[in-house]
N, C-alpha and C positions, 0 to 999 in steps of 0.2 A: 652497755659496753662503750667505752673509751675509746681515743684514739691510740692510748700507754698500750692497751693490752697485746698486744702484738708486739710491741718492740721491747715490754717487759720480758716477755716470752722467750722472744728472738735470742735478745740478750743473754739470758738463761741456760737455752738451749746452746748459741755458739762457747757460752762461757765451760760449760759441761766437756763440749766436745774437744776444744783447746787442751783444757787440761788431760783429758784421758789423751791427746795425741802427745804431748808432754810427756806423761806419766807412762805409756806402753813399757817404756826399757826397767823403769824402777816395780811395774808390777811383775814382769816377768822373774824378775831374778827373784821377789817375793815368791812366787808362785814355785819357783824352783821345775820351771818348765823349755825346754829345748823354744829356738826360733819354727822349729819344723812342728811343735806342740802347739805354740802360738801361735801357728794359723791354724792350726785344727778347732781351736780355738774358737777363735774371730767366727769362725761361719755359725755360732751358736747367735750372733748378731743379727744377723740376717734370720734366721731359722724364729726365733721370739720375734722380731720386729713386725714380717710380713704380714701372720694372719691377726697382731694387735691392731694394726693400722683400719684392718675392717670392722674389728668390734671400737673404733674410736669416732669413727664417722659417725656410727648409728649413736654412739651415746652424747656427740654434740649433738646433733640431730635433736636428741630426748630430751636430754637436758640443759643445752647449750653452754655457754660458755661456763657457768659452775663447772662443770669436767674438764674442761682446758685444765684450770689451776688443780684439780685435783691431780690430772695425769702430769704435769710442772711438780709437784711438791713429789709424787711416784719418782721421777726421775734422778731428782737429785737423794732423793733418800736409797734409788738401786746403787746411785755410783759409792756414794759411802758403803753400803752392805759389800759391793764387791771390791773395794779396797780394805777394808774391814777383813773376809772371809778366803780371799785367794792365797789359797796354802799349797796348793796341789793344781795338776788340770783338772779333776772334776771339778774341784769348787769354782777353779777361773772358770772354766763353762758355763756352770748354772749361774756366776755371776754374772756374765757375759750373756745368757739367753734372757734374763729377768733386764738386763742393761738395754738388750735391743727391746724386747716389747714394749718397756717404759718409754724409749726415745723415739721407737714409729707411731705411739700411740701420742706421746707430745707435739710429733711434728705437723702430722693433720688436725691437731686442736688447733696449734699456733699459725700455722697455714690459712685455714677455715676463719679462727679471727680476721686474718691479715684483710683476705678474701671482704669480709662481711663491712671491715671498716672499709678499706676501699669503695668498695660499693653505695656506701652511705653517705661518703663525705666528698667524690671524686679525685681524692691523694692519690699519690703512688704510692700508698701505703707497703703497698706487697714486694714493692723493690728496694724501698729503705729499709725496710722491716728485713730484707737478706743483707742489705748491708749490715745493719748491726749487727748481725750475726757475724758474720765477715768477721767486722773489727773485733767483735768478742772472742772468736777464735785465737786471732793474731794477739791479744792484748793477756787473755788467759793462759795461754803456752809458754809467754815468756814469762808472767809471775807463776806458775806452777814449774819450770824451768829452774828459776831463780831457787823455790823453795828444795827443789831436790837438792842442786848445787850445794846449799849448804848443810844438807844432812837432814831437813825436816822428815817426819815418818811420812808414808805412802799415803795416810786416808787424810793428811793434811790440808791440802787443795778442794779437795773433796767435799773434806767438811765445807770448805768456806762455799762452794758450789752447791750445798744442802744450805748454809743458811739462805743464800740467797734466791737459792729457786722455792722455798718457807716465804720468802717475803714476797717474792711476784705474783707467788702461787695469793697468798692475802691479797694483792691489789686485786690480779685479777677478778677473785673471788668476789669485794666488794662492786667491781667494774660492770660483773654479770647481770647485775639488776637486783631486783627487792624482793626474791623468793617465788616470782614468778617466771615457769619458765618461758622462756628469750625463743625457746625453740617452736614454740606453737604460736598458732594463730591467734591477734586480734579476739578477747571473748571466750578465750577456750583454758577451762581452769585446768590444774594440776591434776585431778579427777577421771579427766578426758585423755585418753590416749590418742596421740598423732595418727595418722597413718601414715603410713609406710612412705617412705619417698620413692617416687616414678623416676628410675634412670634411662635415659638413652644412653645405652654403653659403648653404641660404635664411636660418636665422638669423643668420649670421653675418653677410651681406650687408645684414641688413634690419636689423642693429645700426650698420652701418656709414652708411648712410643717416643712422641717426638721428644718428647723430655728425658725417657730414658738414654735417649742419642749423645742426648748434652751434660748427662750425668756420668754416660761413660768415657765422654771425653774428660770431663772436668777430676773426675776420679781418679781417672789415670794420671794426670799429673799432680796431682797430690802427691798419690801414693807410691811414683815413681821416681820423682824426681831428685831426687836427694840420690836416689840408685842409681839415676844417669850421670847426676853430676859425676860421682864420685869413679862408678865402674868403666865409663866414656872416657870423661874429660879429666882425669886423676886428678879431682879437687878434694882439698883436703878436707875433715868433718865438720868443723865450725862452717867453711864458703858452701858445703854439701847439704847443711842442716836449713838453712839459710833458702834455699829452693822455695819448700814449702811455706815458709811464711811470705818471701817475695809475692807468693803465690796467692795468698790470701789476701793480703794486703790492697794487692792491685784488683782486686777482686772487691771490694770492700770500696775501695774507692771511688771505681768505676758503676760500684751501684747506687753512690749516693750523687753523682755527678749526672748519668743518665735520668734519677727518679724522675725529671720532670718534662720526660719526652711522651706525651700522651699514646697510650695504646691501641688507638687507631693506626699506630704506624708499627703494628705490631710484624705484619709480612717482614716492611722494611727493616726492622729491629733485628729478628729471628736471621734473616738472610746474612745483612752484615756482621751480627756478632758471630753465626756460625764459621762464617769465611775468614774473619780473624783469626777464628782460632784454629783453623784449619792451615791458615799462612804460618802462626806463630808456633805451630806443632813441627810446619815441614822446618822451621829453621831452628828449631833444638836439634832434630833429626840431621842437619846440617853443619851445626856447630861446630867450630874446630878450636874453639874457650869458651871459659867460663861465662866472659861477660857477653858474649854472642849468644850461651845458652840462654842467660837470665833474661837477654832482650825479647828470646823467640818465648818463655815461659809467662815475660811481663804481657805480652802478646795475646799471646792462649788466653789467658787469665781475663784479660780484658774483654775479650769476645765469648768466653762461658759464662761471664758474670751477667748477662743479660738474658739469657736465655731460660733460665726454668722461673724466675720471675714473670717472665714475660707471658708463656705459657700459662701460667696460674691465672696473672691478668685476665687472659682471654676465658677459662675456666668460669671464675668469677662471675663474666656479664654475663654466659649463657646460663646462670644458676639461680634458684630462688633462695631464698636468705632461710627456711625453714628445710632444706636438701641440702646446702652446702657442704655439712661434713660429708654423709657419702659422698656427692661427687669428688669431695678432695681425697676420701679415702682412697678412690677408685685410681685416679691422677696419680697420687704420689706411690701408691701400693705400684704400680709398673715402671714409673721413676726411678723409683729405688734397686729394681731389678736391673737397672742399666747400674747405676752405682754400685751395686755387689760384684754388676759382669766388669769391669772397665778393668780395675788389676788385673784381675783374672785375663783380659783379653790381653793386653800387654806382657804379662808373663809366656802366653801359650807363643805370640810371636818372637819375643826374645828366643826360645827356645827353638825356632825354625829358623829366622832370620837375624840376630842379633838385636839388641835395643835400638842403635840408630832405624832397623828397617821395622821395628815396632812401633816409633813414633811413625813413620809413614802410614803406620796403618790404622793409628788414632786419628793424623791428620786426614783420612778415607771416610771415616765415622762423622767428624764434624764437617768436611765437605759433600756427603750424603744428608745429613741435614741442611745442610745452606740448599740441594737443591730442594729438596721434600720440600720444603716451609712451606714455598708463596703457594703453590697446586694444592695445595692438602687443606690449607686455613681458606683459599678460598671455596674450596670443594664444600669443607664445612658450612661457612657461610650461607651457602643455599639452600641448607635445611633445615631444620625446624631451629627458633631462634632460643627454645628452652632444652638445655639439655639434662635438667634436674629440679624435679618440684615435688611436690605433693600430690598426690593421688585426687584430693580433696580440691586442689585449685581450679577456679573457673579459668577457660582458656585464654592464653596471654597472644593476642596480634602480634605479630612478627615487627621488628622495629623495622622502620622506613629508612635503606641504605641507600646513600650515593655510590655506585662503581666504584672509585675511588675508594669508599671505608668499607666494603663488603668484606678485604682479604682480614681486614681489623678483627672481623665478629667473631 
């Protein structure tokens, strides 16, 4: 495997997701289904996503990166089917449940990549590799944008998001190695089954938590922001629209500008970019215009954009290279759980408190991670330095840490 395969992937993957955030308003009216339908909707995303993401682990695991590009070419060929098929809610549904399993089961392929090169080469690989997703997002939304605008049909985008997750899913696949699998040991033919990978799940779960923190801050402004601009700060739809891409943008940026802060300063990473974003949450929450919002959103943005990279980082070192997809399944499977909660959590406070006192209460989320981080990573730190391997591997000595890089591990 390559240093491309990750950022093919990336690429891919944000390019997918851009467009489907694009495309939401043009499939519904396709679908011929209420806003109150299409969220009934969306939670069939979540519902396929969560238990594909466990059966994807185990099959990188098996057969290593060859499954990345198969679950890559899966994805882009569900988005066409569901642009293709959504006539009704059921069918958005089932398009919509086959959409999340294809995209959790892509995410810990591409993840586990990011993971494995980093590991090999010393890059930031796993932080650039989110930025281009970033950009891919922001760069895919305006051309699938562009294409509604002028009348193109629904699975238009789509397609072009099948050809090209066809061709990554190709590189990938040539990337994987020469028909043997990547996933087993040294000497150990196609013949020979793995065994099983050994998890320690407390850390891994309690990394996952903490990534879920920053997925349900970072989710929530996504998926709200355009609602505050507009229902807050009476900005009209083009300056309202305009949120979530500010949003990604700065996000995307800030991960290609950080990649090369090494993750030994991972404490120090985690703490300030959670307090970022925790600053630039209370000052949307504050705002009294537009361009005060964008400042506290360009904010946010900046300080979530480092945080679930970072997290994986430290995933990665405590991981062996034949365990990696489980442990990332494990990682991102509770991840995600913050991403499905984070609307959700802002909705339920709008509705007690109004949106300005709902961002106070995202800004509470990402100021409970800024303090978790440093106590938690180094609590980790002190135990066992492998927290995903092989059943089969001889024991690994704990790396020799200076104080100083303990909170890193």
């Amino acid at each position: 495997m390559t240093a491309r395969t990750p950022y093919f992937g990336f690429a891919v993957f944000g390019a997918f997701w851009g467009v489907w955030g694009a495309s939401v308003p043009a499939v519904r009216d396709q679908a011929g289904v209420t806003d109150g339908q299409l969220g009934t909707a969306l939670l069939f995303v979540g519902a396929g996503a969560l238990p594909a993401m466990q059966v994807a682990g185990r099959a990188v695991d098996r057969w290593g990166h060859r499954a990345t590009a198969v679950l890559l070419v899966s994805l882009g060929a569900a988005g066409v089917l569901l642009a293709a098929i959504a006539s009704d809610l059921w069918t958005l549904s089932a398009g919509l449940a086959l959409v999340g399993a294809s995209s959790g089961a892509a995410d810990v392929g591409i993840n586990s990549a990011a993971g494995s090169v980093e590991q090999a080469t010393t890059r930031p690989v796993i932080t650039r590799s989110h930025a281009v997703f970033s950009a891919a997002v922001v760069f895919a939304s305006l051309v699938a944008g562009l294409m509604h605008g002028v009348g193109a049909p629904v699975v238009t985008p789509f397609l072009l998001v099948g050809l090209a997750a066809a061709a990554a899913g190709a590189i990938v696949a040539l990337d994987a190695g020469d028909g043997v699998d990547e996933a087993q040991p040294p000497g150990v033919g196609q013949a020979s089954r793995p065994s099983r990978p050994s998890l320690r799940l407390l850390p891994l779960l309690v990394v996952g938590v903490l990534a879920a923190l920053a997925f349900a801050v970072e989710n929530a402004h996504q998926s709200w922001s355009a609602v505050y601009l507009v229902d807050v700060l009476d900005a009209g739809a083009g300056v309202a629209a305009a949120g979530p891409a500010v949003f990604a943008a700065v996000v995307a940026v800030t991960r290609f500008a950080v990649s090369t802060v090494h993750t030994r300063h991972a404490s120090a990473i985690l703490v300030t970019g959670s307090a970022a974003a925790a600053a630039g949450t209370a000052v949307v929450a504050t705002a009294s215009n537009v361009l005060m919002a964008q400042v506290g959103l360009s904010l946010a943005a900046a300080g979530t954009a480092v945080l679930f990279p970072t997290l994986l980082s430290i995933v990665a070192r405590h991981t062996d290279e034949r365990a990696r997809g489980a442990a990332t399944s494990v990682v991102t499977t509770v991840a995600y759980l913050g991403f499905l909660a984070g609307p959700v959590y802002v909705g339920r406070w709008a509705d007690a408190v109004e949106l300005p006192g709902a961002m106070f209460a995202v800004a509470a989320l990402a100021a409970l991670l800024a303090v978790l981080s440093w106590p938690v990573l180094r609590a980790l730190a002190a135990g066992p330095a492998q927290w995903a391997s092989r059943s089969d591997d001889p024991p690994r000595p704990s790396p020799v840490e200076s104080p100083r890089d303990q909170p890193a591990q």
